[in-house]
C-alpha positions in Angstrom: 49.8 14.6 -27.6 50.1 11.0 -28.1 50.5 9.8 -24.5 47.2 12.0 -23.6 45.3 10.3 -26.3 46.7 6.8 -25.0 46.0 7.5 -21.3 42.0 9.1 -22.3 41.7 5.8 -24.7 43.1 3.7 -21.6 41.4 5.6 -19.3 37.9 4.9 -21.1 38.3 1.3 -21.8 39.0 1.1 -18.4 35.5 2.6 -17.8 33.9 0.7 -20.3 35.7 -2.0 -18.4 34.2 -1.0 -15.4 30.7 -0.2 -16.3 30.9 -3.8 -18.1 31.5 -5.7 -14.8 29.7 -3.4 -12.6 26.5 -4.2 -15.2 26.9 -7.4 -15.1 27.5 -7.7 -11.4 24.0 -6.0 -10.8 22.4 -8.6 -13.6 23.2 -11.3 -11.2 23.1 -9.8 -8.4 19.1 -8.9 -9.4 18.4 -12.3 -11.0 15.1 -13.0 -9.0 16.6 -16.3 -8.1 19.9 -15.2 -7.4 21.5 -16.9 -4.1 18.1 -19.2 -4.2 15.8 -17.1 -2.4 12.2 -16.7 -4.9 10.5 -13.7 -4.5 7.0 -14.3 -3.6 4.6 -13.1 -5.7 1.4 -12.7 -2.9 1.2 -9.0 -3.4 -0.1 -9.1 -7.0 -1.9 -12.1 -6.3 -3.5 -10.0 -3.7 -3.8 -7.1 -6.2 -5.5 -9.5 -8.8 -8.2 -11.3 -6.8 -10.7 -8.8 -8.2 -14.2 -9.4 -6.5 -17.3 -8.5 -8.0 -20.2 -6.2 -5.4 -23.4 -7.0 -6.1 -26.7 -5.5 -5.1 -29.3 -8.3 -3.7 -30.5 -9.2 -7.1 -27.2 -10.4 -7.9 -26.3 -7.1 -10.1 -23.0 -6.1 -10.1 -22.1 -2.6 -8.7 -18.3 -2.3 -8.4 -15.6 -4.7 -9.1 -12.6 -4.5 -6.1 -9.5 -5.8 -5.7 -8.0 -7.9 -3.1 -7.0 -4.6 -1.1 -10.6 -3.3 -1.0 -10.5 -0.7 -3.5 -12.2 -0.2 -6.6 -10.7 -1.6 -9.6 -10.1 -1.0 -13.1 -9.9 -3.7 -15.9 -7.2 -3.3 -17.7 -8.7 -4.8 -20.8 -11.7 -1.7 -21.1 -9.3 0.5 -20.7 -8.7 2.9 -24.1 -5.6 2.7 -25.4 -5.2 6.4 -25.3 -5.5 6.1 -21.3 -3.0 3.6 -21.5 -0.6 5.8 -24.2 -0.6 8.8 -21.9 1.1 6.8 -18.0 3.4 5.2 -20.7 4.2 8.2 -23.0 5.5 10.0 -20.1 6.8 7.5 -17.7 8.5 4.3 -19.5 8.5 5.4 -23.3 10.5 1.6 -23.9 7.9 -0.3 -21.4 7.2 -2.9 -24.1 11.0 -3.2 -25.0 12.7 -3.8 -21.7 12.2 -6.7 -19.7 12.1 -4.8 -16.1 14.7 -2.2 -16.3 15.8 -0.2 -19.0 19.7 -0.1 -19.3 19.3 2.5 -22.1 17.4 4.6 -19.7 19.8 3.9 -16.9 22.8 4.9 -18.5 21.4 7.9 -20.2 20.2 9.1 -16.7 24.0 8.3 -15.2 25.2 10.6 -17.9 22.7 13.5 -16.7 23.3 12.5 -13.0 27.0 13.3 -13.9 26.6 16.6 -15.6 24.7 18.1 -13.2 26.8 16.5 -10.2 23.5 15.3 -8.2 21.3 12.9 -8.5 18.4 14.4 -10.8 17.2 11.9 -13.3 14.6 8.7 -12.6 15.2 6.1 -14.7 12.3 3.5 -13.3 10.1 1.5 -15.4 6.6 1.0 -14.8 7.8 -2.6 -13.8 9.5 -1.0 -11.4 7.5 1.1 -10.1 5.2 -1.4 -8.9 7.6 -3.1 -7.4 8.2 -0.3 -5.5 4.7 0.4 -4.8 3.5 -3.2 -3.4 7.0 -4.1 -1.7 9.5 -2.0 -0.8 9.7 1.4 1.2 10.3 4.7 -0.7 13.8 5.2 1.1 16.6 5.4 -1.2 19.3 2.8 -0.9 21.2 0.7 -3.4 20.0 -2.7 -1.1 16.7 -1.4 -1.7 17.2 -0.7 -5.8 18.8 -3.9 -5.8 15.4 -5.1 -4.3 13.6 -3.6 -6.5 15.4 -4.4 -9.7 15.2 -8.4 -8.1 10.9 -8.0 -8.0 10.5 -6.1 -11.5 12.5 -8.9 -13.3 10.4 -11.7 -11.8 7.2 -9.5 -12.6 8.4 -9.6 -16.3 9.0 -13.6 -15.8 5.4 -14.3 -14.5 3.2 -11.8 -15.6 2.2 -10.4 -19.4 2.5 -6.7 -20.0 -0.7 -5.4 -20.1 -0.9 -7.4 -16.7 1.8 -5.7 -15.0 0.5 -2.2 -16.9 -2.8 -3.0 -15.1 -1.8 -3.8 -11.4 0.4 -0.6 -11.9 -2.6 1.8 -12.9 -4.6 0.1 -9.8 -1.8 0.7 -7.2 -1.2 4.5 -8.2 -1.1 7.4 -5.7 -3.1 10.4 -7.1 -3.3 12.7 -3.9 -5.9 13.7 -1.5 -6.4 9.7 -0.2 -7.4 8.7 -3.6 -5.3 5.4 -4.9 -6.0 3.6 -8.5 -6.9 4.8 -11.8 -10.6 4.0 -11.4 -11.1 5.8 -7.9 -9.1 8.9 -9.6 -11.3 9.0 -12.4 -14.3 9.1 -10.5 -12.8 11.8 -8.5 -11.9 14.1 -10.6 -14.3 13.8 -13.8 -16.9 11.7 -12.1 -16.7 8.9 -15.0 -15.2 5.4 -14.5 -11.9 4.8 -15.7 -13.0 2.9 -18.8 -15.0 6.6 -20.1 -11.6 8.7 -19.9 -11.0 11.0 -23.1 -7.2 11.9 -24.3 -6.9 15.1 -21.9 -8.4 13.5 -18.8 -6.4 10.4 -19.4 -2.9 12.9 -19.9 -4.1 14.9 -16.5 -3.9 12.3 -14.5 -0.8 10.9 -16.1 0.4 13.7 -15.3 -0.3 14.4 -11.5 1.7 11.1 -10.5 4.9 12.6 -10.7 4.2 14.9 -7.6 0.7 14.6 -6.4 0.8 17.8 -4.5 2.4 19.8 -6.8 0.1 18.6 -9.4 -3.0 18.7 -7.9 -5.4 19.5 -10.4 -7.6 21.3 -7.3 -5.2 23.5 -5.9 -2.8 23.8 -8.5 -4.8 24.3 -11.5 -2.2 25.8 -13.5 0.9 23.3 -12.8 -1.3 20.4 -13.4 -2.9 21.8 -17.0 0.8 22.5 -17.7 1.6 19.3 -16.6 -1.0 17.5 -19.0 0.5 19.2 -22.2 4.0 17.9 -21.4 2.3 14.7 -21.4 -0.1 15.2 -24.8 3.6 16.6 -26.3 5.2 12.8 -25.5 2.1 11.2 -26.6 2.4 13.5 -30.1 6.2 12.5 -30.1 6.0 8.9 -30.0 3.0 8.4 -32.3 -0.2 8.0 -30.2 -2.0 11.0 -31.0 -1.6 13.5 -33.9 -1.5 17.5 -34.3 -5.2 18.0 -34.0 -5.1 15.7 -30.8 -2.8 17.4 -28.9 -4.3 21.0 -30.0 -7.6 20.0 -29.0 -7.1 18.4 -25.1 -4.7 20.9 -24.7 -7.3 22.6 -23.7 -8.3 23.3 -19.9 -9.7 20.0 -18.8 -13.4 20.6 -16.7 -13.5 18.9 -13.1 -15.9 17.5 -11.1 -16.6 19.5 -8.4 -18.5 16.8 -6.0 -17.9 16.7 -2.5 -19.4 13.1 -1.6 -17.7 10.1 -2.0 -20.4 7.3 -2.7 -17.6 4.9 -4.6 -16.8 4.5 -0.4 -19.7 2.1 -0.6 -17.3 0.0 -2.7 -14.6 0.1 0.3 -17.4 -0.7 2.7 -19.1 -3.5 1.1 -15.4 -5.1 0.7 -15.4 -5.7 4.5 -19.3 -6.2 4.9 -19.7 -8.9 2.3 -19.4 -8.4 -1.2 -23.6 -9.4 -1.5 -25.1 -6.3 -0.5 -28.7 -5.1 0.1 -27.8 -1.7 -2.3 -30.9 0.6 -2.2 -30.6 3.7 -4.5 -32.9 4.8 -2.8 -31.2 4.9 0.2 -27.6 6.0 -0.9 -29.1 9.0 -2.3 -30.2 9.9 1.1 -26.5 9.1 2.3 -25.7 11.5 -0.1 -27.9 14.2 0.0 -27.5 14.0 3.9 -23.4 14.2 3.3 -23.7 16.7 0.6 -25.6 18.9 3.0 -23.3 19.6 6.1 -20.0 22.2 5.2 -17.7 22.3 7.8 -13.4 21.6 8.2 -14.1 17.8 8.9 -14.5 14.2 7.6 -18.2 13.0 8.0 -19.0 9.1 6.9 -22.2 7.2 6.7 -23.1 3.4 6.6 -26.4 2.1 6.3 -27.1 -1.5 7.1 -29.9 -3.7 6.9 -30.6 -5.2 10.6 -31.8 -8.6 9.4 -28.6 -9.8 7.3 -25.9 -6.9 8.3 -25.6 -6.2 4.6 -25.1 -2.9 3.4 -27.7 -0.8 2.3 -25.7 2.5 1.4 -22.4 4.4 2.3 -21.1 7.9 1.4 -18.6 10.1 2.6 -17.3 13.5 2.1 -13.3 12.5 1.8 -12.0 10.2 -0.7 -9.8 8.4 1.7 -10.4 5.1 2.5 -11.7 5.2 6.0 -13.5 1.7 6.1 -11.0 0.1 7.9 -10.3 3.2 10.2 -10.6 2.1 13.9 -11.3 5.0 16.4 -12.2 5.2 19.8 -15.9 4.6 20.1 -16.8 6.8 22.8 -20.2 5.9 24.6 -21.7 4.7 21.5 -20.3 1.3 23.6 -22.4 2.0 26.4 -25.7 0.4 25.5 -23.3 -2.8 24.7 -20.4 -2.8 27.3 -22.5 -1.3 30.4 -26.3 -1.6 29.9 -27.0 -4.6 28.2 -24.7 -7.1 30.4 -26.7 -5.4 33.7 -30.1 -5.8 32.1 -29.2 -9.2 31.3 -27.7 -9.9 34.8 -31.0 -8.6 36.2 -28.7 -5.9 38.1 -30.9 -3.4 36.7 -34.5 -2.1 34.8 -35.1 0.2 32.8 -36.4 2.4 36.1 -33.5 1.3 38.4 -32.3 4.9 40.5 -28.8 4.8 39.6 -26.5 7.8 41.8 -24.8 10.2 39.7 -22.3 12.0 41.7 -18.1 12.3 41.0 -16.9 9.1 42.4 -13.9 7.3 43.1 -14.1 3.7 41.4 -9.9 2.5 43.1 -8.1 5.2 41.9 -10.3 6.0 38.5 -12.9 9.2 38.6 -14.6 9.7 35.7 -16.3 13.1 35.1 -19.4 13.9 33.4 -19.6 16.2 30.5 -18.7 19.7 31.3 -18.5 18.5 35.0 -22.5 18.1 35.7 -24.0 16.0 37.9 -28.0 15.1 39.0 -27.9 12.7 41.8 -30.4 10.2 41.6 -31.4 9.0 38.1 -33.4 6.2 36.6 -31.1 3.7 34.1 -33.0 4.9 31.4 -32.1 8.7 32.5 -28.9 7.9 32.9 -28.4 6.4 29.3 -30.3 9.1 27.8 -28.0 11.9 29.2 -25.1 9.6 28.8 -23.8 10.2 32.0 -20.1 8.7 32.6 -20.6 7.3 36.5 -23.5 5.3 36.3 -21.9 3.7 32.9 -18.7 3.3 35.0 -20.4 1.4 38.2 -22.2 -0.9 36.0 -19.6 -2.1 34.2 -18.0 -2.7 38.0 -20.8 -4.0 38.9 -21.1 -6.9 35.7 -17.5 -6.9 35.9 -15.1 -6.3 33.1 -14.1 -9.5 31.5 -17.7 -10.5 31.9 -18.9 -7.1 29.8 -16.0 -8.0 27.3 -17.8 -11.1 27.0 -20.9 -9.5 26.4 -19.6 -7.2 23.5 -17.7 -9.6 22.1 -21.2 -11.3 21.2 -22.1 -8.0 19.8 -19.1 -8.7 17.5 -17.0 -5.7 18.8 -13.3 -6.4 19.4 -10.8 -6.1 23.3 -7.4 -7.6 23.9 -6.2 -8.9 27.0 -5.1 -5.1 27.7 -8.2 -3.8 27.8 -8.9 -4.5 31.5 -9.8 -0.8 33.4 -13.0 1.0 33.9 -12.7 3.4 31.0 -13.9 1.0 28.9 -17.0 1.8 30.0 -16.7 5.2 28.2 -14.9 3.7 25.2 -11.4 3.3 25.3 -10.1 0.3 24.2 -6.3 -0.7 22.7 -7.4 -1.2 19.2 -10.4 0.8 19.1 -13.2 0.1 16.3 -14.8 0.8 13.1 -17.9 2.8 12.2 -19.0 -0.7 10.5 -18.4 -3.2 13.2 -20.6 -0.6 15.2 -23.2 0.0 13.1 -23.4 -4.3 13.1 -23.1 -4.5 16.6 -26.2 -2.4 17.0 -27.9 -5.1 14.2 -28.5 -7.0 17.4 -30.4 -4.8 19.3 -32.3 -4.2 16.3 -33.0 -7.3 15.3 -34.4 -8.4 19.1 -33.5 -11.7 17.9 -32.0 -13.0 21.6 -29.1 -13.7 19.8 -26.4 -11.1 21.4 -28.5 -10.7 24.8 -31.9 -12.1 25.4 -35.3 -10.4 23.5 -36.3 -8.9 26.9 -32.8 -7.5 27.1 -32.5 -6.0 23.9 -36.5 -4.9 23.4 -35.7 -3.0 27.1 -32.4 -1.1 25.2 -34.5 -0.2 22.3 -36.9 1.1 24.9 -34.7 3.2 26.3 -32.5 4.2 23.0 -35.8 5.3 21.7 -36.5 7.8 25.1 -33.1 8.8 24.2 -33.9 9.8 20.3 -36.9 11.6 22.2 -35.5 13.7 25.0 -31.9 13.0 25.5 -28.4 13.2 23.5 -29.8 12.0 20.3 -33.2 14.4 20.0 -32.3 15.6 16.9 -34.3 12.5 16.2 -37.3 13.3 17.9 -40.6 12.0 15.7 -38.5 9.6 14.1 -39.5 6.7 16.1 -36.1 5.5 15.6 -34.2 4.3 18.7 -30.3 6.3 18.8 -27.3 6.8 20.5 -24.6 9.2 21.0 -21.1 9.6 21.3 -18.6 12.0 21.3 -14.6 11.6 22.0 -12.3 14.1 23.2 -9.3 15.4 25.5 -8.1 18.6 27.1 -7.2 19.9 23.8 -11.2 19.5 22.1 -13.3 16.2 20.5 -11.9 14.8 17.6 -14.7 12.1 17.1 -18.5 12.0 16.9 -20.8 9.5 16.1 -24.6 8.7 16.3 -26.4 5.4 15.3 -30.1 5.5 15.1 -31.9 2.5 14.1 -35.5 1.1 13.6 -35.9 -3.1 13.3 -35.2 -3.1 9.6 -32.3 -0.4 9.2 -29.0 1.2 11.0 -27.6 4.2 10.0 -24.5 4.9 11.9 -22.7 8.2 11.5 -19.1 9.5 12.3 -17.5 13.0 12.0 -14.0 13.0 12.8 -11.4 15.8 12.6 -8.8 16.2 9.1 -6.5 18.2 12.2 -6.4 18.5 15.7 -9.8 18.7 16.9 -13.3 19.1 15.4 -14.8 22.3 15.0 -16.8 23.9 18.2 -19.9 22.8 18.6 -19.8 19.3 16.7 -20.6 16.7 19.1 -22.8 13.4 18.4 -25.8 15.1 19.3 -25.2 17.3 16.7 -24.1 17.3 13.6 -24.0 13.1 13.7 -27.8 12.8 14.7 -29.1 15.6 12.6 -27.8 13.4 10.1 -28.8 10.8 11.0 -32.3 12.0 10.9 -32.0 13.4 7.8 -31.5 9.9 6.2 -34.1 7.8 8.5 -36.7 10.1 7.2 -36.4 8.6 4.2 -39.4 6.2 3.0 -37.0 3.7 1.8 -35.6 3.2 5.6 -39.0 3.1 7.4 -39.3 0.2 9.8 -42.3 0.1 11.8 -41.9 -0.2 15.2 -40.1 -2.5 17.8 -42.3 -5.5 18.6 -42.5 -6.1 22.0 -41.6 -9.8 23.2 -44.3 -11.7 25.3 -41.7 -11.7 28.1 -41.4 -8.2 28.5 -44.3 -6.6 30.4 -45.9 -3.0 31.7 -46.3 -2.6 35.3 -47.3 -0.1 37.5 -44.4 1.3 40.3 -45.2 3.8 42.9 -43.2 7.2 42.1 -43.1 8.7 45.0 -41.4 5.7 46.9 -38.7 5.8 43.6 -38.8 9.7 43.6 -38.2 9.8 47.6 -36.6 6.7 48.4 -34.9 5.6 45.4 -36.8 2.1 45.8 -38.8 0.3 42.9 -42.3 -1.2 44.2 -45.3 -1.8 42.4 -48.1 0.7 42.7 -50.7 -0.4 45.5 -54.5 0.1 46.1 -53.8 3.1 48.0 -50.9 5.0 45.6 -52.6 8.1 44.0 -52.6 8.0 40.5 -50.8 11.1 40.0 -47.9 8.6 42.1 -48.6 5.8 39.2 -45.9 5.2 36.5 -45.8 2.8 34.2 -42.8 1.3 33.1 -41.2 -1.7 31.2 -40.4 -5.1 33.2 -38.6 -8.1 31.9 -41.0 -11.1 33.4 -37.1 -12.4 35.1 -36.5 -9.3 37.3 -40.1 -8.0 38.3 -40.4 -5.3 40.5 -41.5 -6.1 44.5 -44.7 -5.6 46.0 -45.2 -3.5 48.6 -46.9 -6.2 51.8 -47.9 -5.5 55.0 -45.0 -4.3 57.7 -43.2 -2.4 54.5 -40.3 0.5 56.1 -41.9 3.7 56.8 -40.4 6.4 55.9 -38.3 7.7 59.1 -36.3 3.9 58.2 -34.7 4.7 55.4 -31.7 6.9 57.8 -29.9 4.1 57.6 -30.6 2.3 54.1 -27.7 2.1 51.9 -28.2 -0.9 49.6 -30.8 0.4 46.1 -30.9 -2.1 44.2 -27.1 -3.3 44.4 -26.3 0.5 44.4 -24.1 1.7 47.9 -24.5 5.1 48.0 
């Protein structure tokens, strides 16, 4: 009996002997300046360069963080918010200085017991270490990592710092990161405006966002929230009648449009906005209006200073920075413009629309149609795919590139072929850099391409909210443009911008899986949008002023029906033969003189207008 009790009294010193050197092993081995390598703080420095959004009148509208998100101030938040993420996740948060060794070893113990590896035993420190640095894969170099960060955390920053960037860097579900974006998302309130059982809810759903989804799992998440109010009881932040009372079910918000997205917007547009309430109620309205299985995002901008007017979606994800492929919402920039500016083309020019192979590349129309000869402004109005294609051959594509990249639109070296024409580019782009781009045809300041070029494009854009892809905005007198991208397997993207010289609205659905629904294409669901928020009487306009080097001249229409050739109208051409149509004064249409082809020589004319048929 006595040589067991010496060997279990040898055997635990020499564990206590262990757990000693293996402790303080991983104390230095975590020391944040261990082996003389700092850890940088530039993440929370990130984290903490909160910027203030302001509407034009200086007015403050949202406060963001460095990462573009909304953010909440740690010092308006109640203490009872703050009680309930540390009730149930780091009970010793103020009496640790980045890990908890208490913690630790009680976890061990349990870890032991139940031979697996069951019990967390991070702090909040830790946590956002975890959260801003590392990756969630579990390895001791990586917990060695992470113990390294939360000590110099503790070194640099205060508690209720650290307590602060760790509520603004929380995961809540369904794309929504920080306390201040989950608040509005599930109670509609800002952070600050939480009561006890909305503050333990959503302490609560951070363990397992799924799991705890307060939307789909109603039950595990209320159940979830009393564990929380029963820590909270325990360790003296609320009392009996507390607990008893927001133990009750807690009421959700039940809105489907995101307007805190203008935040996320307004981070990458320029944190001085033009805000009209006026106009984001419209966003909304418009947003709040259309069901359907898929994400749908609007931007307003003003076309003067490209500052943002209004922005809603109907996911809480932040999708500003989302770059997709643009679809022939670049045609107007990447094709048109550059030929109209290269006087390759007018606004009448009979462009052939037929399949053709451009050295190896054939592009096909939509659902395979083609209508032979077409005017430009035809052409752009149905969107057809050749036409866009041979332009852009014709300009050339590093000199297009060129042309967009005035626009403000974005192309690597990589992006060299002809399907650029139809939007397909390495890096793709987002809705706001389009909705800007467009600014400049807006605008018709001769900035991007010259007035005549851009008054000519709005001449045609508006034909096109008329009659072609984008009717939807027909009586508008907004100018518009459709796109919609897709492969074998369905469309995935769809996107209208419609615009009038003082706003843009630009508007993208996109799928959540696969491939939209059937049926929702730019010219639908986008530009019906679209319309619904330029009817508005905060976004009228006015019309597009016409430039004094842009002029209206009569061209014969039987000789461009016929013969696909642009010449001015004579003495003798019938009026029902007369059309009138736009001219930049630098590419004029010819005259028709004395000695002109008849008609039996044109068997042999090839050459329209830089066109080989």
């Amino acid at each position: 009996m006595k040589i067991a009790r010496r060997i279990v009294r040898c055997a635990a010193l020499a564990a206590m002997i262990a757990a000693a050197a293996v402790c303080c092993a991983v104390y230095i081995a975590t020391d944040p300046d261990f082996g003389g390598a700092s850890v940088s703080m530039s993440p929370t420095e990130k984290l903490m360069q909160t910027r203030t959004i302001t509407d034009g009148e200086g007015r403050e509208l949202f406060k963001v963080n460095g990462f573009g998100r909304l953010s909440a101030d740690v010092g308006e938040l109640s203490e009872h918010t703050l009680n309930a993420f540390i009730a149930v996740e780091d009970a010793r948060f103020f009496k640790h200085d980045g890990f908890d060794v208490k913690r630790i070893v009680a976890a061990a113990f349990k870890d032991v017991a139940a031979m697996r590896a069951k019990e967390g035993a991070s702090t909040i420190t830790q946590q956002l270490a975890k959260n801003l640095w590392l990756r969630p894969e579990k390895t001791l170099s990586r917990k060695i990592d992470e113990l390294r960060i939360a000590r110099r955390l503790e070194r640099v920053y205060s508690k209720k710092q650290i307590l602060g960037m760790y509520l603004d860097t929380l995961y809540f579900g369904g794309g929504v990161c920080g306390i201040e974006n989950a608040a509005r998302r599930f109670f509609g309130v800002s952070a600050s405006d939480l009561d006890i059982g909305q503050s333990a809810l959503l302490a609560g759903v951070i363990n397992n966002p799924s799991r705890f989804d307060p939307y789909r799992c109603g039950e595990r998440a209320e159940a979830r929230k009393r564990l929380v109010l029963s820590q909270m009881r325990k360790q003296g932040y609320i009392n009996a009648d507390e607990q008893r009372i927001f133990s009750s079910p807690t009421p959700l918000s039940r809105q489907i449009v995101n307007g805190s997205i203008f935040a996320s917007y307004a981070s990458e547009c320029g944190c001085v906005t033009a805000y009209s309430p006026e106009a984001q109620s419209a966003a909304e309205s418009a947003i709040a209006m259309c069901g359907g299985d898929h994400y749908l995002s609007v931007v307003v901008i003003d076309a003067r200073t490209e500052r943002l007017v209004a922005a809603a979606a109907n996911t809480f994800e932040d999708i500003s920075r989302s770059r997709r492929q643009a679809g022939s919402i670049v045609k107007p920039i990447l094709c048109y413009a550059p030929a109209l500016e290269e006087n390759i083309i007018t606004p009448v020019t009979p462009l052939l629309d037929k399949p053709t192979n451009f050295g190896g590349y054939s592009p096909r129309n939509y659902k395979g149609l083609y209508y032979g000869w077409v005017t430009a402004t035809e052409s752009l109005c149905r969107s057809l795919n050749v036409p866009a294609v041979r332009l852009l051959d014709m300009v050339g594509v590093e000199r297009s590139k060129a042309y967009a990249e005035r626009f403000g639109l974005e192309y690597s070296a990589s992006d060299s072929g002809l399907s650029l024409a139809l939007g397909a580019s390495s890096r793709g782009a987002t809705l706001l850099s389009l909705a800007k781009a467009y600014c400049n045809f807006a605008r018709c300041d001769g900035k991007a391409v010259g007035r005549e070029t851009a008054y000519l494009i709005n001449h045609m854009l508006r034909k096109c909210a008329e009659t072609g892809t984008a009717k939807a905005l027909a009586g508008t007198g907004a100018a518009a443009k459709t796109g919609t991208v897709g492969s074998a397997s369905g469309d995935t993207d769809a996107y209208c911008i419609a615009y009038n010289p003082k706003y843009v609205v630009a508007v993208w659905a996109g799928a959540k899986d696969g491939v939209l629904p059937d049926g929702v294409t730019g010219g639908g669901l986008p530009a019906e949008t679209c319309a619904r928020i330029l009817k508005n009487s905060a976004l009228e306009g006015g019309a597009f002023v016409r430039p004094d080097t842009v002029v209206d001249v009569e061209i014969d229409g039987a000789e461009l029906g016929e013969y696909h050739r642009i010449v001015r109208a004579g003495a003798y051409t019938p009026q029902r033969d007369r059309i009138n149509a736009p001219f930049s004064v630098y590419n004029m249409p010819e005259t028709r003189i004395a000695g002109d082809m008849q008609s039996g020589d044109y068997d042999n004319f090839r050459i329209v207008d830089g066109f080989v048929d």
